[in-house]
C-alpha positions in Angstrom: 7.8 22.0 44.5 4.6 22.8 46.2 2.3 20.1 48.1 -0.2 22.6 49.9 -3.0 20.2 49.3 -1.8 17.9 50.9 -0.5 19.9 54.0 -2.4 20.2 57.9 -5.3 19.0 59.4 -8.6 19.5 57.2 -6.6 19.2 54.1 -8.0 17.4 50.7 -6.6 14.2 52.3 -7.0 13.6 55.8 -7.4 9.7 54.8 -4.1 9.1 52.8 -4.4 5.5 52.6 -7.9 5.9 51.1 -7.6 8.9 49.2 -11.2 9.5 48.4 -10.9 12.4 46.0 -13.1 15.2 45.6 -16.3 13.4 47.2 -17.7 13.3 43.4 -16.5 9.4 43.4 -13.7 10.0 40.8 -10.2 9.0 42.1 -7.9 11.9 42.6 -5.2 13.3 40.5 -1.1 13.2 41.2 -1.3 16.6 41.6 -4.2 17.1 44.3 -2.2 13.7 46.5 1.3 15.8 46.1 4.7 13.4 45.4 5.1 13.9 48.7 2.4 12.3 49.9 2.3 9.5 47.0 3.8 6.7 49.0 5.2 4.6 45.9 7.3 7.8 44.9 8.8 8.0 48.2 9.9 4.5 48.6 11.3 4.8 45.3 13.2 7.4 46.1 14.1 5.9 49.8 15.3 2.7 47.9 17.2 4.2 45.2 19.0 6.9 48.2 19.9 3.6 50.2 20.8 1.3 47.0 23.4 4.6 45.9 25.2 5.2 49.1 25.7 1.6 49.3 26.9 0.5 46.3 29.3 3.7 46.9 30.3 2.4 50.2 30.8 -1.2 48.9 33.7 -0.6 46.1 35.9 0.1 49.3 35.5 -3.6 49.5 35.7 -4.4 46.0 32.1 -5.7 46.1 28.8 -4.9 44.2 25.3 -4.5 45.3 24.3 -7.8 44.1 27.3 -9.5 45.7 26.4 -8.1 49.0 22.7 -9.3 49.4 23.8 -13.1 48.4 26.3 -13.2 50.6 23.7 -11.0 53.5 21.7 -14.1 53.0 23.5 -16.4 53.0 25.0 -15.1 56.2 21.5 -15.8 57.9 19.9 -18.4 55.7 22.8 -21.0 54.3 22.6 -23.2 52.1 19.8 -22.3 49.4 18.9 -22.8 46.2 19.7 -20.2 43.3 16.5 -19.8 42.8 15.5 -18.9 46.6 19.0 -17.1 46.8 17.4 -14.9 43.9 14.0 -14.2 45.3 15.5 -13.1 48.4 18.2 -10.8 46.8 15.8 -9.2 44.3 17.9 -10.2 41.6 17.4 -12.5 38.3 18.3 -15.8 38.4 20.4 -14.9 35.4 22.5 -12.2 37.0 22.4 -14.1 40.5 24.3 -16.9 38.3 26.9 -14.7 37.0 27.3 -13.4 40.5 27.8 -16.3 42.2 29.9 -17.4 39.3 32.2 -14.8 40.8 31.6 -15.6 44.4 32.7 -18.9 43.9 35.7 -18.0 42.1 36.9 -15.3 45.3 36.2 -18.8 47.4 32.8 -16.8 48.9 30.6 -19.4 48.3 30.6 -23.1 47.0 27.5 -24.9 45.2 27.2 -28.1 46.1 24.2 -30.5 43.8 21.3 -32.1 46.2 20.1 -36.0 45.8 17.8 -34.4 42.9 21.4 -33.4 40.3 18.9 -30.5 38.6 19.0 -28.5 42.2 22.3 -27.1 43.5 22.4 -25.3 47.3 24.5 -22.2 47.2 26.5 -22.1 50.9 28.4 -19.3 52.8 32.5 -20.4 53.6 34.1 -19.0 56.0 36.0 -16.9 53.5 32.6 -15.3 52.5 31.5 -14.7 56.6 34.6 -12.5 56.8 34.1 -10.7 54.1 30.3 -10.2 54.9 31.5 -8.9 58.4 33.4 -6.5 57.1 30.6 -5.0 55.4 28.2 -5.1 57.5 29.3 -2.2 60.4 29.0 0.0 57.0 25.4 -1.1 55.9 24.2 -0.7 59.9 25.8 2.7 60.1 23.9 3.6 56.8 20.5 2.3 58.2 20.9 4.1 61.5 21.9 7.5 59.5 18.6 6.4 57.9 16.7 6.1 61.1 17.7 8.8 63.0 15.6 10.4 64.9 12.8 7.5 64.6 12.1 5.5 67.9 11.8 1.6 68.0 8.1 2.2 68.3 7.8 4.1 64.8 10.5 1.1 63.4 8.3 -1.3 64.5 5.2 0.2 63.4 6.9 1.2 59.7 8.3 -2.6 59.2 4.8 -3.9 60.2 3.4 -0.8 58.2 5.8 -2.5 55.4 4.6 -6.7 55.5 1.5 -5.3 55.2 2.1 -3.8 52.1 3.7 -6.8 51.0 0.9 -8.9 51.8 -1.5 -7.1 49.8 1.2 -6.9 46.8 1.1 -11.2 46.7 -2.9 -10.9 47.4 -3.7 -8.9 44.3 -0.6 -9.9 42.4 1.0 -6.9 42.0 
């Protein structure tokens, strides 16, 4: 697939964040930006690269995506609440049930209820810390295969690059 327009100093878009179009004030078209210059297609395609290999790499361990991140956080952040447990993992509270319905059933995690009986705080045995460690030396190799060839200074700048984004996604409700 071609992107010359979006190719070299001088090109159609030497602002990509702004993207100004053809100076007539009407918003460009998919095809004068290019995929590969239409940052929401490559993330997409980033995150659905990463989420493959992974989940690949995980049935070695007999473990899903899902499973992973709840126990990943839980690693780092232990005890929380489902519902914080499924924010963080990106999953419904629906499927995070079911998985921790599992979890607690391979003695990964146990859910214990707070002073207030509605609220239950999801928590990380020890069982569940070793089978996170065994994971994880797979998940870093993966994100350094991911990085190579990018400096701390262009990880730094693409993660702040990245709460940005994330900032303006909760400012304008996206």
């Amino acid at each position: 697939m071609s992107d010359s327009t979006t190719e070299g100093a001088g090109g159609v878009f030497d602002d990509p964040v702004r993207l100004r179009g053809n100076g007539a004030g009407l918003r460009p078209s998919l095809g004068e930006i290019g995929l590969h210059q239409f940052a929401p297609y490559l993330i997409n395609r980033i995150s659905l690269s990463w989420t493959t290999h992974l989940a690949e790499a995980l049935k070695a361990h007999e473990m899903t995506t899902t499973k992973m991140r709840a126990l990943a956080i839980l690693s780092i952040s232990s005890p929380v609440t489902i519902n914080e447990l499924s924010l963080y993992a990106l999953t419904e509270q629906s499927t995070m049930s079911r998985t921790l319905d599992s979890l607690e059933e391979q003695e990964y995690i146990r859910r214990r209820p707070r002073a207030d009986l509605r609220v239950r705080d999801v928590e990380l045995t020890q069982r569940g810390r070793d089978a996170f460690a065994k994971v994880w030396p797979m998940m870093y190799d993966l994100l350094l295969k991911m990085f190579e060839g990018i400096d701390n200074e262009e990880y730094k700048a693409f993660t702040a690059t990245l709460h940005k984004m994330i900032q303006n996604i909760h400012k304008h409700e996206i």
